[in-house]
C-alpha positions as CSV (number, residue, x, y, z in Angstrom):
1,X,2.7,19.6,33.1
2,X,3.7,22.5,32.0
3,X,1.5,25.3,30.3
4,X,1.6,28.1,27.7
5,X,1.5,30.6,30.0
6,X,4.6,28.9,31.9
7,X,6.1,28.6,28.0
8,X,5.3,32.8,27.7
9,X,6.8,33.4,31.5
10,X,9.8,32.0,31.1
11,X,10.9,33.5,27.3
12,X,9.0,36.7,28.8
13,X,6.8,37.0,26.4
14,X,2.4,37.1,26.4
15,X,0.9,33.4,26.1
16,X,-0.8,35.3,22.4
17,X,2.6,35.6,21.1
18,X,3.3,31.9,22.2
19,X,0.7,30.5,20.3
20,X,0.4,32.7,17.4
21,X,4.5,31.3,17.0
22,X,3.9,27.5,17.5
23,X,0.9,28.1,14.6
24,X,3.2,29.9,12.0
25,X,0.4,32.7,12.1
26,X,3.4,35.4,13.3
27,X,6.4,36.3,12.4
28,X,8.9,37.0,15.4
29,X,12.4,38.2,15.8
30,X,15.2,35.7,16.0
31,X,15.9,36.3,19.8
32,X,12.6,36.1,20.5
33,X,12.1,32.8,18.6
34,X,15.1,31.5,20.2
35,X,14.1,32.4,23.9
36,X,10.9,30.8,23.2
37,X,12.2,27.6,22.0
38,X,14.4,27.2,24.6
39,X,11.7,28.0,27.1
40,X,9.7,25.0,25.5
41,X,12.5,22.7,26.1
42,X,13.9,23.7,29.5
43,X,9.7,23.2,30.5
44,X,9.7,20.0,27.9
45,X,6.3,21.6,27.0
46,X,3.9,19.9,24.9
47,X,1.0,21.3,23.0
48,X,-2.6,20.7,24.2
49,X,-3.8,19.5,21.0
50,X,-7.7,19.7,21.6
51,X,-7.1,23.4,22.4
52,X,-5.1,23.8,19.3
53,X,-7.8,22.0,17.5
54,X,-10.2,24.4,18.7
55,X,-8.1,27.1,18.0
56,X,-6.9,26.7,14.5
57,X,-9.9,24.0,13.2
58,X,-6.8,21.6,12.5
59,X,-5.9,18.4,14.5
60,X,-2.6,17.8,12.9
61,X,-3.1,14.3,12.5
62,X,-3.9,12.1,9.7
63,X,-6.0,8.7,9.3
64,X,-4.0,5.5,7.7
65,X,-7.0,3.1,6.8
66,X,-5.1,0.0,6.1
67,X,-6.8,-3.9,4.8
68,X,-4.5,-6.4,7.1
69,X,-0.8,-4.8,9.1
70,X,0.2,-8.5,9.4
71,X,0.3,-8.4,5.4
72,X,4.1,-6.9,5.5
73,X,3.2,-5.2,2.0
74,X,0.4,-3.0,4.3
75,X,2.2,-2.9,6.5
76,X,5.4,-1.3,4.3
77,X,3.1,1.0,2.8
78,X,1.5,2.6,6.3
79,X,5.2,2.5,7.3
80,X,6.3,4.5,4.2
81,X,3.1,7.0,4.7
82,X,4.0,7.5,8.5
83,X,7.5,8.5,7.9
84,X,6.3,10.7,5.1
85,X,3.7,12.6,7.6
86,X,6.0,12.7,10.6
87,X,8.6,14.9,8.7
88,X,6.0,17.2,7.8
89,X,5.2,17.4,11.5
90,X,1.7,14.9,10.9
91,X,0.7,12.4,13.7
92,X,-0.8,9.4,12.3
93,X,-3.9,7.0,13.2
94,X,-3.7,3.4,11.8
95,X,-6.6,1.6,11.2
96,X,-6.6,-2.4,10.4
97,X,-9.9,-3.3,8.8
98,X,-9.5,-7.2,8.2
99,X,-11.5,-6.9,5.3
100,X,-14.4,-5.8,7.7
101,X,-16.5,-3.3,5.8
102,X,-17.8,-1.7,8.9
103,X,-14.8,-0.9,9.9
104,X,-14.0,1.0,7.1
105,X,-17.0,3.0,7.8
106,X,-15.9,3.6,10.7
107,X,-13.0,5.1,9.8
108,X,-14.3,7.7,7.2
109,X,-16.8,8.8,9.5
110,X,-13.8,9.6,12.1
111,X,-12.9,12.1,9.0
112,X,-15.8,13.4,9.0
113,X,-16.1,13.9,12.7
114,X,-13.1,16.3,12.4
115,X,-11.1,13.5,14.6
116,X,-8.2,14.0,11.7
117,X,-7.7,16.1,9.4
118,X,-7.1,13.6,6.3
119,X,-7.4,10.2,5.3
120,X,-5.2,7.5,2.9
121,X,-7.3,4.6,2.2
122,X,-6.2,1.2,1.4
123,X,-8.8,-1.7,0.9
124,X,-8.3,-5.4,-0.6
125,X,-11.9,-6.0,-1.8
126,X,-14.4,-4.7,-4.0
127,X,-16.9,-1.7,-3.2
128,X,-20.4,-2.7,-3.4
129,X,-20.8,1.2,-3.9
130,X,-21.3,1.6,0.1
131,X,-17.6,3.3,0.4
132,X,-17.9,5.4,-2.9
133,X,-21.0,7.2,-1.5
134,X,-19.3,8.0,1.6
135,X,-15.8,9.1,0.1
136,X,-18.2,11.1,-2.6
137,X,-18.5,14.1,0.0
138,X,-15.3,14.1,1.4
139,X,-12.6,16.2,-0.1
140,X,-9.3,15.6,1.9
141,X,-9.0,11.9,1.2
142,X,-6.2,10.2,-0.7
143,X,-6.4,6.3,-2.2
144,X,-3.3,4.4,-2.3
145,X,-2.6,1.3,-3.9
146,X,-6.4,0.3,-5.1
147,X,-9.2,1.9,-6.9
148,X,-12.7,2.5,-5.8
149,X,-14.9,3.0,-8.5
150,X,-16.9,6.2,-8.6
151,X,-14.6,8.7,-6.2
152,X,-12.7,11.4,-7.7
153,X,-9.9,11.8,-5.4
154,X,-6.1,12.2,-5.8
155,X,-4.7,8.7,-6.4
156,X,-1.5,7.0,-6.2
157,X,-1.0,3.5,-8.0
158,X,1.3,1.2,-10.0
159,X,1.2,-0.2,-13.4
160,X,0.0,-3.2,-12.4
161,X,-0.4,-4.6,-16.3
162,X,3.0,-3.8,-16.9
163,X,4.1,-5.7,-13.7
164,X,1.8,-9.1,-14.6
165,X,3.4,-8.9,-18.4
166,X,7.1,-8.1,-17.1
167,X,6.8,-11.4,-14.8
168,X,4.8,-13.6,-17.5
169,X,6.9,-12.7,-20.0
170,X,10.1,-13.5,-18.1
171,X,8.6,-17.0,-17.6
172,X,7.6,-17.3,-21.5
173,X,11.2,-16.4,-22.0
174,X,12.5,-19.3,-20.1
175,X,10.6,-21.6,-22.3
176,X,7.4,-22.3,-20.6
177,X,4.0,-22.6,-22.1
178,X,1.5,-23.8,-19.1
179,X,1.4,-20.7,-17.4
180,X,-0.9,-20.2,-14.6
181,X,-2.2,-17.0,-12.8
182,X,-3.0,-16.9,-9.0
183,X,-4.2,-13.6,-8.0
184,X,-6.7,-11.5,-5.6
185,X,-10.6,-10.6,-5.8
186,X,-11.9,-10.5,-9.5
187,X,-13.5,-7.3,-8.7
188,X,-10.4,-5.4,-7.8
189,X,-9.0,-2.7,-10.3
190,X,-5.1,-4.7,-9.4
191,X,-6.3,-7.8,-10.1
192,X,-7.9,-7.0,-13.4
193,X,-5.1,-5.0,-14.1
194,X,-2.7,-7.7,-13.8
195,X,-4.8,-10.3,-15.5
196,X,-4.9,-7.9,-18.7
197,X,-0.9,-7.8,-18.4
198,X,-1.0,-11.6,-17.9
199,X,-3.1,-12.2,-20.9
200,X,-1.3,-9.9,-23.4
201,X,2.2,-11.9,-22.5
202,X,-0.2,-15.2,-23.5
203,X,-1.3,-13.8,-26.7
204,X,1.7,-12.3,-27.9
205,X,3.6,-15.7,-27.6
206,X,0.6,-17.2,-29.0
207,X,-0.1,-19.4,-26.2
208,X,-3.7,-20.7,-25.1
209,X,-4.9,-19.4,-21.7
210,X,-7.0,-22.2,-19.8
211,X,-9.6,-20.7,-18.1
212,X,-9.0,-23.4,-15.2
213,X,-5.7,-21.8,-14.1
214,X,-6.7,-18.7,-14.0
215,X,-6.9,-18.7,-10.0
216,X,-9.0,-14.9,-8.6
217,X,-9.6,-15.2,-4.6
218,X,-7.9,-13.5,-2.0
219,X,-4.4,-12.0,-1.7
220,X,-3.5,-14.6,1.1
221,X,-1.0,-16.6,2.0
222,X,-3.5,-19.3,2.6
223,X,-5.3,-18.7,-0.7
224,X,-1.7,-19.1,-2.7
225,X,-1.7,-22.3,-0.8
226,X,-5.5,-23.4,-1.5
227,X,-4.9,-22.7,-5.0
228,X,-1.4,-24.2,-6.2
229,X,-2.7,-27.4,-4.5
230,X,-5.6,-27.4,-6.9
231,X,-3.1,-27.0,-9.2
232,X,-0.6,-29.9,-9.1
233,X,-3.1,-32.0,-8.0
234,X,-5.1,-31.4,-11.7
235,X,-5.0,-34.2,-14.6
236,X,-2.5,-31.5,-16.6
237,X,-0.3,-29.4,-13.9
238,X,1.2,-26.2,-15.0
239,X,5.2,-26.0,-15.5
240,X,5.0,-21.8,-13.7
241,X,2.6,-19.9,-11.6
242,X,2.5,-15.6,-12.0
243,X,1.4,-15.1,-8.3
244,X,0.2,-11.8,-8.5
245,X,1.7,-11.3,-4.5
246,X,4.9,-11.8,-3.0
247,X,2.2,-13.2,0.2
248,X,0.5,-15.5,-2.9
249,X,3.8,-16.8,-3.6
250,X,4.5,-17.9,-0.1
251,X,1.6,-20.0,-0.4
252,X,2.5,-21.3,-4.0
253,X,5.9,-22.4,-1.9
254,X,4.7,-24.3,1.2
255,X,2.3,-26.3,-1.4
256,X,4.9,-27.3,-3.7
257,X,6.9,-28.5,-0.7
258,X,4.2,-30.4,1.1
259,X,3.4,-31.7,-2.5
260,X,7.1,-33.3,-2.6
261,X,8.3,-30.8,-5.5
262,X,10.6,-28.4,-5.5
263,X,10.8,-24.4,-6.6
264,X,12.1,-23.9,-9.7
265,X,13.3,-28.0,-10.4
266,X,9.7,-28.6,-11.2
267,X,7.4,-25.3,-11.2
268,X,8.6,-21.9,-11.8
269,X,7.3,-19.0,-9.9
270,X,7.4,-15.3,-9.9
271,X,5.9,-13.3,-7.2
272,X,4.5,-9.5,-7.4
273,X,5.3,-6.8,-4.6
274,X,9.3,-7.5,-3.9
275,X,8.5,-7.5,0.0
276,X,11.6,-7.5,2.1
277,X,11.2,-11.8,2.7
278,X,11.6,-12.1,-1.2
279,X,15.2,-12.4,-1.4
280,X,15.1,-14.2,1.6
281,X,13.1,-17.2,1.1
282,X,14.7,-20.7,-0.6
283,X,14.6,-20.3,-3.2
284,X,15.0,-15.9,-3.4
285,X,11.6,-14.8,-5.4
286,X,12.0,-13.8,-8.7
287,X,9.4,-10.9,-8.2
288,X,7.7,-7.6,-9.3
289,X,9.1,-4.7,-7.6
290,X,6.8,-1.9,-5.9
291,X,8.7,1.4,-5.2
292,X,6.3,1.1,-1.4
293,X,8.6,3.8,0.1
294,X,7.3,6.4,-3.1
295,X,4.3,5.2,-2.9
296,X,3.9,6.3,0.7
297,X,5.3,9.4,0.5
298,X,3.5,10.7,-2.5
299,X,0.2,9.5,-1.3
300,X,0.8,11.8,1.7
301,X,2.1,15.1,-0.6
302,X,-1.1,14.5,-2.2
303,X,-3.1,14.6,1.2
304,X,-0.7,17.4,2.2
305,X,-1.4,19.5,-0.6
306,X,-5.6,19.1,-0.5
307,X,-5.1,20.2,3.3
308,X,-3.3,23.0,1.8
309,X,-5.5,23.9,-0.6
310,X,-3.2,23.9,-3.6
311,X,-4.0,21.9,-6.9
312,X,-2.9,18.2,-7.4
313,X,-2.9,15.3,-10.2
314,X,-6.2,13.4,-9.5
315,X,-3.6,10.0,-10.6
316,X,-0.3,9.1,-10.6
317,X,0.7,5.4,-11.5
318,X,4.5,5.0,-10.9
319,X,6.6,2.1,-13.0
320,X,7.6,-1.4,-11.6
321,X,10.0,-3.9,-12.4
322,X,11.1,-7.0,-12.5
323,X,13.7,-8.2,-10.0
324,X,15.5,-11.7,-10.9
325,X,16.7,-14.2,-8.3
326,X,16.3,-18.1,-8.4
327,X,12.2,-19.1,-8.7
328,X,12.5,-19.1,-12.2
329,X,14.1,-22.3,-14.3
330,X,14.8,-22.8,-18.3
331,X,11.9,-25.4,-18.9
332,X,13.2,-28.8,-19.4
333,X,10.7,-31.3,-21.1
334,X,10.5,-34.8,-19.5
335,X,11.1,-36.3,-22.2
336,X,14.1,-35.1,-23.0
């Protein structure tokens, strides 16, 4: 394996100037920078990162702290923040935490071991405060996609209310009035945020909210399953579902069809997250679009720029909208 010194030999240069050039800590002239770069390909030689680590107090890598990579919205996201670091020269170390609490403890304290240089947190359920004293004393840290209450960090979100009222109102606007809400954890700032936009759709059209179909569990497949079954099998059954998840949605879909019924003939249904399935299921979700790929890449200029040392917005929330396919039907009473 080839070595700096071998690197400083071969462009015939000292193994100082070698290093001081693959930091960006000297500036060197162009045939020198040339004879080194080729000498760095000819030798295919690769930095020893502990020794750079040692040598410039910077591992070059970044933490991804991620609830569930099967989820394909997760997994999107870390995908969008990976491409984002690698341009800027940023390994990255994914974390799946499965909802596991301890696990992401473990993960912040591989930050604070020095083991990365930054960390972009995702989590799916609410912070009994454990995470928030943790993150309190830790500056280069970044939260995508959900809040944790208490931690003043650079942010990166969505407008989730606007995103809940796009999709209810879209399902007013076909004519129905037994709406439904299926969404994640009630303690979750997304969830709450959604619920708000789903209830000021209600209100403005003057339509009752029933406190029964107001569904808060898990962001799950399963739990979009669990809970649209609950739902047509109930004395009054709802004519729509807002699922606030493209992954709820897929659940609202395999219940309807073990239930006989069929999407939109006899339940509406509009999804949240536009996931690349959407358009692809029968029938294509009528869903909330996420811009995932800016979400990712600002959630890493954010980390990038606290690593820097330069100042940055403590939140951003970037818009949604609402994409139309085929969930969605004009109500049709029975009677008629």
């Amino acid at each position: 394996m080839a070595t700096l010194s071998d690197v400083a030999t071969a462009a015939g240069v000292s193994p100082t100037a070698v290093s001081r050039y693959l930091n960006n800590r000297i500036e060197l002239p162009q045939g020198t920078r040339d004879r080194i770069d080729a000498a760095i390909a000819k030798l295919d030689y690769r930095p020893n990162l502990l020794a750079k680590r040692l040598s410039t107090g910077k591992s070059e890598a970044i933490s991804i702290v991620t609830p569930e990579i099967s989820n394909p919205f997760f997994a999107e996201l870390a995908a969008a923040v990976e491409a984002a670091a690698d341009s800027h020269g940023y390994a990255v170390y994914m974390s799946s935490t499965r909802g596991d609490p301890l696990r992401e403890i473990d993960a912040i304290k591989r930050l604070q071991d020095q083991h990365v240089d930054g960390l972009i947190m995702m989590t799916n359920r609410p912070d009994d405060g454990t995470l928030a004293a943790l993150l309190r004393h830790i500056d280069n840290v970044v939260l995508l996609d959900e809040d944790i209450p208490g931690v003043s960090v650079p942010k990166v979100f969505v407008e989730n209310e606007q995103g809940a009222y796009l999709g209810t109102r879209h399902l007013i606007e076909a004519g129905h009035r037994d709406i439904a809400l299926i969404s994640g954890p009630a303690g979750l700032m997304s969830v709450r945020e959604r619920q708000t936009g789903f209830r000021r759709a209600m209100v403005e059209a003057g339509l009752p909210i029933r406190a029964e179909w107001l569904m808060l569990g898990e962001y799950s497949r399963a739990y979009g399953a669990q809970s649209a079954k609950t739902l047509l099998e109930g004395s009054v059954r709802p004519t729509a579902i807002m699922a606030c998840s493209d992954y709820l949605a897929i659940g609202v879909l395999q219940a309807v069809r073990q239930a006989g019924l069929v999407v939109p003939d006899d339940l509406s249904l509009v999804g949240f997250d536009d996931m690349a399935f959407a358009e692809l299921v029968d029938p294509p979700l009528t869903t909330i679009r996420q811009p995932v790929a800016e979400m990712g890449r600002l959630a890493f200029e954010r980390l990038l720029a606290l690593l820097n040392k330069t100042e940055v917005a403590t939140e951003i929330r970037l818009p949604v909208e609402l994409v139309v396919r085929r969930s969605v039907a004009p109500f049709v009473s029975k009677g008629q």
